[in-house]
Rosetta silent file (secondary structure, phi, psi, omega in degrees, C-alpha in Angstrom):
SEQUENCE: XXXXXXXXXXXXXXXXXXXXXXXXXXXXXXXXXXXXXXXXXXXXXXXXXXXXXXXXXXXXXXXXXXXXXXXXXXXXXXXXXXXXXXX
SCORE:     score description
SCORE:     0.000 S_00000001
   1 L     0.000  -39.193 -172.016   23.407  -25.468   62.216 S_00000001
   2 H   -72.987  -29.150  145.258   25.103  -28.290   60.891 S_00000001
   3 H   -32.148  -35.966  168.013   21.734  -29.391   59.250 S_00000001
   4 H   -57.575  -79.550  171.437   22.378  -25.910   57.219 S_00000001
   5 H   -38.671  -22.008 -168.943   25.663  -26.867   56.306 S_00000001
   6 L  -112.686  -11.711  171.168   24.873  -30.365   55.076 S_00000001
   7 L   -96.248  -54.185 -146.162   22.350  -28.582   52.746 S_00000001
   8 L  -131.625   92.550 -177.288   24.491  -25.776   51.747 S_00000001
   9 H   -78.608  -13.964  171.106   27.962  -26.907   52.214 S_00000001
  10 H   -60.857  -13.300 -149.218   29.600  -23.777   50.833 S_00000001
  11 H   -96.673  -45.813 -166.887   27.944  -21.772   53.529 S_00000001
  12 H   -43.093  -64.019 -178.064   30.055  -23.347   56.105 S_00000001
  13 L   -72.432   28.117  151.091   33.507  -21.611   54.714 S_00000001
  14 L  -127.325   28.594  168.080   31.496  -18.235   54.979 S_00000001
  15 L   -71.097  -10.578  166.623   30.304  -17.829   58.066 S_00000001
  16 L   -67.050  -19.293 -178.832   32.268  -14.900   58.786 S_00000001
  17 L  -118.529   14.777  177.490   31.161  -13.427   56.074 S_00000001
  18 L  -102.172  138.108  158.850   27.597  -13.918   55.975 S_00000001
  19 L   -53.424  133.464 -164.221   25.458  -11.595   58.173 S_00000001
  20 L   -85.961   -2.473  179.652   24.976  -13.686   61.240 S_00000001
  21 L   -90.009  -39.503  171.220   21.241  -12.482   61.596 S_00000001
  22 H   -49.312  -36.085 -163.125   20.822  -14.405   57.847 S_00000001
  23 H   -86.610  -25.669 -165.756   22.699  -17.883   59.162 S_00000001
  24 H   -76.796  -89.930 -127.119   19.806  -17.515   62.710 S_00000001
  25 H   -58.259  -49.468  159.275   17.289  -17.263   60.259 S_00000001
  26 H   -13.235  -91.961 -157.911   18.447  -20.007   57.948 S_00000001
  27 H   -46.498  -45.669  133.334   18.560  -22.073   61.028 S_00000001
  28 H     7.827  -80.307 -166.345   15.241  -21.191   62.177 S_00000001
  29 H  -107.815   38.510  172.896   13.310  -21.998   59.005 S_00000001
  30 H   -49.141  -41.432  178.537   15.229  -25.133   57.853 S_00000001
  31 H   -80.680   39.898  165.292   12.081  -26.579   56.138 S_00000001
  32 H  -129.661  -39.489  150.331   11.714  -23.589   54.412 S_00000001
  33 H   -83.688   17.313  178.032   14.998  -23.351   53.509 S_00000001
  34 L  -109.391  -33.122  151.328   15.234  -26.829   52.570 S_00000001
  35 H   -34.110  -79.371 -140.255   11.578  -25.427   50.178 S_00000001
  36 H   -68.313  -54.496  163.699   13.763  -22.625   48.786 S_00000001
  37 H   -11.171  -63.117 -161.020   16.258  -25.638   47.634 S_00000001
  38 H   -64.774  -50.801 -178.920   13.501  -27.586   45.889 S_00000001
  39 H   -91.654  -12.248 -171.218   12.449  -24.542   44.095 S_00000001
  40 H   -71.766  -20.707 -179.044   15.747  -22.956   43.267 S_00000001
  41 H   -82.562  -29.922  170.904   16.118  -26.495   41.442 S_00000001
  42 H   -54.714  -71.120  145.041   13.376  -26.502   40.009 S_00000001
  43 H   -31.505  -30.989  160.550   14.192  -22.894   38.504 S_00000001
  44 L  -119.853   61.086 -174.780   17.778  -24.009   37.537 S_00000001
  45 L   -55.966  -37.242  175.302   17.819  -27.917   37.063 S_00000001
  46 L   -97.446  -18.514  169.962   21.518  -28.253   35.825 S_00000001
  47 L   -69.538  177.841 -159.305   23.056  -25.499   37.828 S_00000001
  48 L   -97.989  126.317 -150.201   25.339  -25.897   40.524 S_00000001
  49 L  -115.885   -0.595 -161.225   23.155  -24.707   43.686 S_00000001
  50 L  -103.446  -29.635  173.081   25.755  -25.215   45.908 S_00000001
  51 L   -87.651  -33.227 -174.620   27.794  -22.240   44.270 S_00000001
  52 L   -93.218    2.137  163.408   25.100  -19.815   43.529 S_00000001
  53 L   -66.480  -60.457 -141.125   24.294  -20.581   47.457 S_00000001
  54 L   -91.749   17.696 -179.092   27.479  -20.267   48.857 S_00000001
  55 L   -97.631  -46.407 -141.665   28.118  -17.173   46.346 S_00000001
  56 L  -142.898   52.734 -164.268   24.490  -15.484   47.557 S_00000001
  57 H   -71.692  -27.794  179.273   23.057  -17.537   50.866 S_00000001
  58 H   -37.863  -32.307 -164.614   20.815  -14.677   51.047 S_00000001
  59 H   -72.162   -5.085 -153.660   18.514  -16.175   47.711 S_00000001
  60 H   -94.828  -16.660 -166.521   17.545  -18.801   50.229 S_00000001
  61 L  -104.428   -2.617 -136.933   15.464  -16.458   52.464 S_00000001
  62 L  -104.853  155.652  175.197   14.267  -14.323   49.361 S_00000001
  63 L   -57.011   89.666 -170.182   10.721  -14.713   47.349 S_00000001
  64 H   -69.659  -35.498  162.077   11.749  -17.589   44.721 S_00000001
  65 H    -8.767  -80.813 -166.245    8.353  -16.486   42.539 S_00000001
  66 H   -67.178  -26.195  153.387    9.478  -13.450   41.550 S_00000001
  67 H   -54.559  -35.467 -173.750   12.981  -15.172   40.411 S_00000001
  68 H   -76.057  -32.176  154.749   11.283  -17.935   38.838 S_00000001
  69 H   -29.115  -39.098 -145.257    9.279  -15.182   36.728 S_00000001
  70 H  -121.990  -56.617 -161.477   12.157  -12.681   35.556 S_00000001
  71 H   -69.620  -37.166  171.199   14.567  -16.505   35.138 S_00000001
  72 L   -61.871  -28.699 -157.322   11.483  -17.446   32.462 S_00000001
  73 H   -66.763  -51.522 -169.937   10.877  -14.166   30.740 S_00000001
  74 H   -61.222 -129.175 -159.471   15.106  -14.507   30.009 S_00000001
  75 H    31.972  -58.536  172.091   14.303  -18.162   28.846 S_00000001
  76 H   -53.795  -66.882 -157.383   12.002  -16.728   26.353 S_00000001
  77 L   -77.421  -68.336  129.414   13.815  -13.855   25.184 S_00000001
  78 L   -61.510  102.054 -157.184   16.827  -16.140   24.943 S_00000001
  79 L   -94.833  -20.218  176.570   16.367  -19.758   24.806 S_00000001
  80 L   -49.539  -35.200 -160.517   19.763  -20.807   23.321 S_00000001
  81 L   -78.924  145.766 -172.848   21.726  -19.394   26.136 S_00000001
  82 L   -77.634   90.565 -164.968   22.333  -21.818   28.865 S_00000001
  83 H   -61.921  -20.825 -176.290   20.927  -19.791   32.028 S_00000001
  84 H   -59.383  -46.831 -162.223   21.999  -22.431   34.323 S_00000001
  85 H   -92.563   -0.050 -161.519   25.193  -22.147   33.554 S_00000001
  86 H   -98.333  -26.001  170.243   25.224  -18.489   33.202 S_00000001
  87 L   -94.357    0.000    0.000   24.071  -17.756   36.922 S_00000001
């Protein structure tokens, strides 16, 4: 678990309030969720990943494809707006 926590340190002050079936899986699939990392950065290079974790720990177990898809089309249809900063 603490392997979790040293990736997602925000997670840590929510375990009570994260579904406890979400934090087994986390723990489980660490290289996967350590994956979901890689690409959520990839998808957001200047946001803060540690806040839209510890907001949403859930996006870690979630398809990132279909986010990285939906986060371009807004890219497109607005490119001024900073998305990073906006999620």
């Amino acid at each position: 678990m603490q392997q979790l926590f040293t990736l997602a340190p925000g997670l840590e002050r929510r375990v009570g309030e994260v579904k406890v079936a979400d934090i087994v899986r986390m723990v489980a699939s660490l290289p996967d969720v350590t994956a979901a990392f890689l690409t959520l950065r990839t998808i957001f290079p200047t946001a803060d990943l540690g806040k839209i974790v510890a907001g949403r720990p859930s996006i870690l177990l979630e398809d990132l494809g279909d986010l990285a898809r939906r986060i371009a089309r807004l890219r497109e249809e607005a490119p001024t707006l900073n998305w990073d900063a906006v999620l």
